[in-house]
PyMOL CGO cylinders between C-alpha atoms (Angstrom):
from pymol import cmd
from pymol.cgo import CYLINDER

trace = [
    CYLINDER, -10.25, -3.52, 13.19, -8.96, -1.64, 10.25, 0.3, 1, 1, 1, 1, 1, 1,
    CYLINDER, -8.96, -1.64, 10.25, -6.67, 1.12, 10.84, 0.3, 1, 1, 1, 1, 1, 1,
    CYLINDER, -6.67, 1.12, 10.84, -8.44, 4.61, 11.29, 0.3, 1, 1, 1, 1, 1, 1,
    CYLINDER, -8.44, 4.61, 11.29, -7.45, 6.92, 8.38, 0.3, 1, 1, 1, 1, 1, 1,
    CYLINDER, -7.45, 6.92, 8.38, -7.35, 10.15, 9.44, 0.3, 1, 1, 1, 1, 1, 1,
    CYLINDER, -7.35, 10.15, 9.44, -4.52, 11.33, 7.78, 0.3, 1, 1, 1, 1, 1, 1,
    CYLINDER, -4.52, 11.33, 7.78, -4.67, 9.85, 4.17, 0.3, 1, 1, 1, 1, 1, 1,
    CYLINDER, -4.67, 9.85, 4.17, -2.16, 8.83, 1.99, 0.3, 1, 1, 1, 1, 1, 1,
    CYLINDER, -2.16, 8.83, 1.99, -1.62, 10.95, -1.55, 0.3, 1, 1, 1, 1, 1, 1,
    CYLINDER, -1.62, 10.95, -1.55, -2.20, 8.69, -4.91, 0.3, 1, 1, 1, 1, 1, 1,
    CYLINDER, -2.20, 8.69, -4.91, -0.64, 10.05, -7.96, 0.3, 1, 1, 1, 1, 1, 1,
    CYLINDER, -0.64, 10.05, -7.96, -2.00, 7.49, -11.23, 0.3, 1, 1, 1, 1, 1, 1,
    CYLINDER, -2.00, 7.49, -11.23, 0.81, 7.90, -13.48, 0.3, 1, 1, 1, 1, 1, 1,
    CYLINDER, 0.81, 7.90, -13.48, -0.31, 4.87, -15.96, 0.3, 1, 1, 1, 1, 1, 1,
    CYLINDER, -0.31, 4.87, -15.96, -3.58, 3.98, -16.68, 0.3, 1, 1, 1, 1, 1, 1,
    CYLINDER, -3.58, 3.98, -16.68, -4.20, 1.32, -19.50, 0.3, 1, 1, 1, 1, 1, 1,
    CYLINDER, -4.20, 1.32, -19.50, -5.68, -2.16, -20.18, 0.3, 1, 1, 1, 1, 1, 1,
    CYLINDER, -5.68, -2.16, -20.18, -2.87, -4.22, -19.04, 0.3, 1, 1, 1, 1, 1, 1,
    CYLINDER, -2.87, -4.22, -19.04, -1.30, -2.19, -15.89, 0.3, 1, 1, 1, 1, 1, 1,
    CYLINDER, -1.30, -2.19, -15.89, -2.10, 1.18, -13.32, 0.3, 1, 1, 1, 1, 1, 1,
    CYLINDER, -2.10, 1.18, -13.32, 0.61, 2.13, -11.76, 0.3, 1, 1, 1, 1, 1, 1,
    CYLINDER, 0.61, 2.13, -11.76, 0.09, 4.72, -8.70, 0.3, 1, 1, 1, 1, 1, 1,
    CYLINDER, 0.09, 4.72, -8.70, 2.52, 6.59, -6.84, 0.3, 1, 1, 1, 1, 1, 1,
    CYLINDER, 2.52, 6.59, -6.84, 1.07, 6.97, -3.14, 0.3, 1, 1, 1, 1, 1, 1,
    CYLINDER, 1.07, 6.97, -3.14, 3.16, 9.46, -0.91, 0.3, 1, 1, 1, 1, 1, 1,
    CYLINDER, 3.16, 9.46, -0.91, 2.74, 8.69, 2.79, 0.3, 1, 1, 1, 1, 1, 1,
    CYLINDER, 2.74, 8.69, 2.79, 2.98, 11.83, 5.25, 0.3, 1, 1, 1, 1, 1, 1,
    CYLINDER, 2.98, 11.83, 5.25, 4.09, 10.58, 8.67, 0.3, 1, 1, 1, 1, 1, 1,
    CYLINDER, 4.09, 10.58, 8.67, 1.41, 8.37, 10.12, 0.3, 1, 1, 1, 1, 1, 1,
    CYLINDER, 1.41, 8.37, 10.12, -0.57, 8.23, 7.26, 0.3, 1, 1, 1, 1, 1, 1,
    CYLINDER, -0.57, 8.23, 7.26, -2.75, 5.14, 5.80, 0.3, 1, 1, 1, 1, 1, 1,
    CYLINDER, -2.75, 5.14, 5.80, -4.42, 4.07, 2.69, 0.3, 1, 1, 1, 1, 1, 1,
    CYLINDER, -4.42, 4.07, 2.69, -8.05, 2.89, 4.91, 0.3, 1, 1, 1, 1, 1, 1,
    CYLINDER, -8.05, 2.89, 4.91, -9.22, -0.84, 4.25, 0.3, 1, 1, 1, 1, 1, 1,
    CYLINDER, -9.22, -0.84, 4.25, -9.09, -1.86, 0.26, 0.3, 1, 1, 1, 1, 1, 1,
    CYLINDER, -9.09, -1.86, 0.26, -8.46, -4.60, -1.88, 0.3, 1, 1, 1, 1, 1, 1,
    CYLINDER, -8.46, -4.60, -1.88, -6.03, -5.83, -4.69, 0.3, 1, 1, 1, 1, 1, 1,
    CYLINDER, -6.03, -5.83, -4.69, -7.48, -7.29, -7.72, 0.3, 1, 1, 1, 1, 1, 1,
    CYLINDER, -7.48, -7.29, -7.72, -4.03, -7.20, -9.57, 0.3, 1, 1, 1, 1, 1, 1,
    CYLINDER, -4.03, -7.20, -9.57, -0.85, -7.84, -8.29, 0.3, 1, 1, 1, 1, 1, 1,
    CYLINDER, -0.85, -7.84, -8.29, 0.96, -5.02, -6.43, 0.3, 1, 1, 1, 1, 1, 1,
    CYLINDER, 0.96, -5.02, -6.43, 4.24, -4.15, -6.65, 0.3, 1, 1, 1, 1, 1, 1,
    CYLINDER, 4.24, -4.15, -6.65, 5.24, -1.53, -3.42, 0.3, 1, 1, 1, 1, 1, 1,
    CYLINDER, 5.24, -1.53, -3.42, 8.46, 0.61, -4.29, 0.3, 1, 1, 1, 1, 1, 1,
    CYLINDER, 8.46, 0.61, -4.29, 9.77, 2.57, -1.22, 0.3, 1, 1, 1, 1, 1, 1,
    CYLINDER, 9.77, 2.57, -1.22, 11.66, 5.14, -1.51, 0.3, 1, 1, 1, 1, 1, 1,
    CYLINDER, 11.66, 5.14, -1.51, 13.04, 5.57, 1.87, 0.3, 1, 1, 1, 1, 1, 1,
    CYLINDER, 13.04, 5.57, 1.87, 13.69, 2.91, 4.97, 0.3, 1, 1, 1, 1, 1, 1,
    CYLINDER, 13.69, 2.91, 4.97, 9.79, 2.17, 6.13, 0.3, 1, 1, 1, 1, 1, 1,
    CYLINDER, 9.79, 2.17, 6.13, 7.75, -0.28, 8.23, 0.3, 1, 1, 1, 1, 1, 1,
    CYLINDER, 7.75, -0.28, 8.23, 5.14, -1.62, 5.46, 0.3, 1, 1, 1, 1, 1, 1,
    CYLINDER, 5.14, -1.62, 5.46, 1.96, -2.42, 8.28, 0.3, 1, 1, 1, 1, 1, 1,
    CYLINDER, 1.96, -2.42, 8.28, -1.05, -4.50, 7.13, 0.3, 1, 1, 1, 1, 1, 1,
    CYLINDER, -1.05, -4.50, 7.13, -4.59, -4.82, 8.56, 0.3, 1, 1, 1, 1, 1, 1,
    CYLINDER, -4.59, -4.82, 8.56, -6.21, -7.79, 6.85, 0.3, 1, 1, 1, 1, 1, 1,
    CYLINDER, -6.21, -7.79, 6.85, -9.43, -7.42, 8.99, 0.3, 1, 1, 1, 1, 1, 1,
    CYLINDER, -9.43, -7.42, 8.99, -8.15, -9.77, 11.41, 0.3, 1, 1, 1, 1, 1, 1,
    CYLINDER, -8.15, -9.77, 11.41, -4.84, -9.29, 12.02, 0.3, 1, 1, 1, 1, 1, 1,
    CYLINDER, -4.84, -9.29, 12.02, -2.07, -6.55, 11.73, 0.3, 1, 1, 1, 1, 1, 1,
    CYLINDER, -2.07, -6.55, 11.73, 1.31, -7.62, 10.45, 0.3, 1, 1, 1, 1, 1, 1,
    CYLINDER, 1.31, -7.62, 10.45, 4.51, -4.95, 10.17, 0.3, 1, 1, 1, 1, 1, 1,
    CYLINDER, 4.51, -4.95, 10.17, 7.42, -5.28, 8.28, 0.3, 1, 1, 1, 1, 1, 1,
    CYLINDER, 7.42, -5.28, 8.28, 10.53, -3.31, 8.35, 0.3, 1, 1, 1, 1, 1, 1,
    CYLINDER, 10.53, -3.31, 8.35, 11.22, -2.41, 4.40, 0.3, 1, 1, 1, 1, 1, 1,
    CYLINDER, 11.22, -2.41, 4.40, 14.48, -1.05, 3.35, 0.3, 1, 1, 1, 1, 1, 1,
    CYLINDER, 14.48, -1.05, 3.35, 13.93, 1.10, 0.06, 0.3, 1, 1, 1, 1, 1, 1,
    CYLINDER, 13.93, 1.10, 0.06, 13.43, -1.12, -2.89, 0.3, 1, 1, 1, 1, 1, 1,
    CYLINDER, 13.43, -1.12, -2.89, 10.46, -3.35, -3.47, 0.3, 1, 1, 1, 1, 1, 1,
    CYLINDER, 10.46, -3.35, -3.47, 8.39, -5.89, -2.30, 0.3, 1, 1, 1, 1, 1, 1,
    CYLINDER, 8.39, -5.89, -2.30, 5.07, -7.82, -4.24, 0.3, 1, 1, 1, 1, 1, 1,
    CYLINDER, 5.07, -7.82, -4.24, 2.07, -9.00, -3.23, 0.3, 1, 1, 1, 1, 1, 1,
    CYLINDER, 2.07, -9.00, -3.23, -0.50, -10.80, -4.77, 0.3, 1, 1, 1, 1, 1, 1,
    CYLINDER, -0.50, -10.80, -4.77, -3.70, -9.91, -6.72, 0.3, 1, 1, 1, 1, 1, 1,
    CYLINDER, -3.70, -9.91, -6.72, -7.18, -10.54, -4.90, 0.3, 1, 1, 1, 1, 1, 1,
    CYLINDER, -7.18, -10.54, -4.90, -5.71, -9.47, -1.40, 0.3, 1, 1, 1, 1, 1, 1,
    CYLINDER, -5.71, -9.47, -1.40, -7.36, -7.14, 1.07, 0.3, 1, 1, 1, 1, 1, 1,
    CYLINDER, -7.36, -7.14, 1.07, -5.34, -4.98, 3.56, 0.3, 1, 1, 1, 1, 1, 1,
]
cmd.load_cgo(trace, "trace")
């Protein structure tokens, strides 16, 4: 089961063009982003020491992310 959002994440588009959107999302403690997919790949930036956790639908996978970056592939659901 996909994680409940009931406190959601803020997105921020700060590019918008033909070849790339790139979003800031700002993540209040215990906030999500609700089930969605990636047609293009991602790129995630954090700013701060995090635990990245992702709901595919059938599973739930965490990671422990130091600030930096980590990329994901296009066509991916979490």
């Amino acid at each position: 089961m996909a994680f409940k959002c009931t406190i959601p994440a803020v997105p921020t588009v700060q590019q918008d063009n033909a070849d790339m959107r790139i979003t800031r999302w700002d993540f209040p403690p215990g906030a999500v982003t609700g089930q969605h997919a990636h047609s293009w790949p991602c790129v995630v930036v954090m700013l701060t020491n995090a635990i990245l956790r992702v709901d595919d639908g059938s599973a739930v996978t965490e990671t422990k992310m130091p600030a930096g970056h980590a990329c994901r592939p296009g066509n991916s659901s979490n």
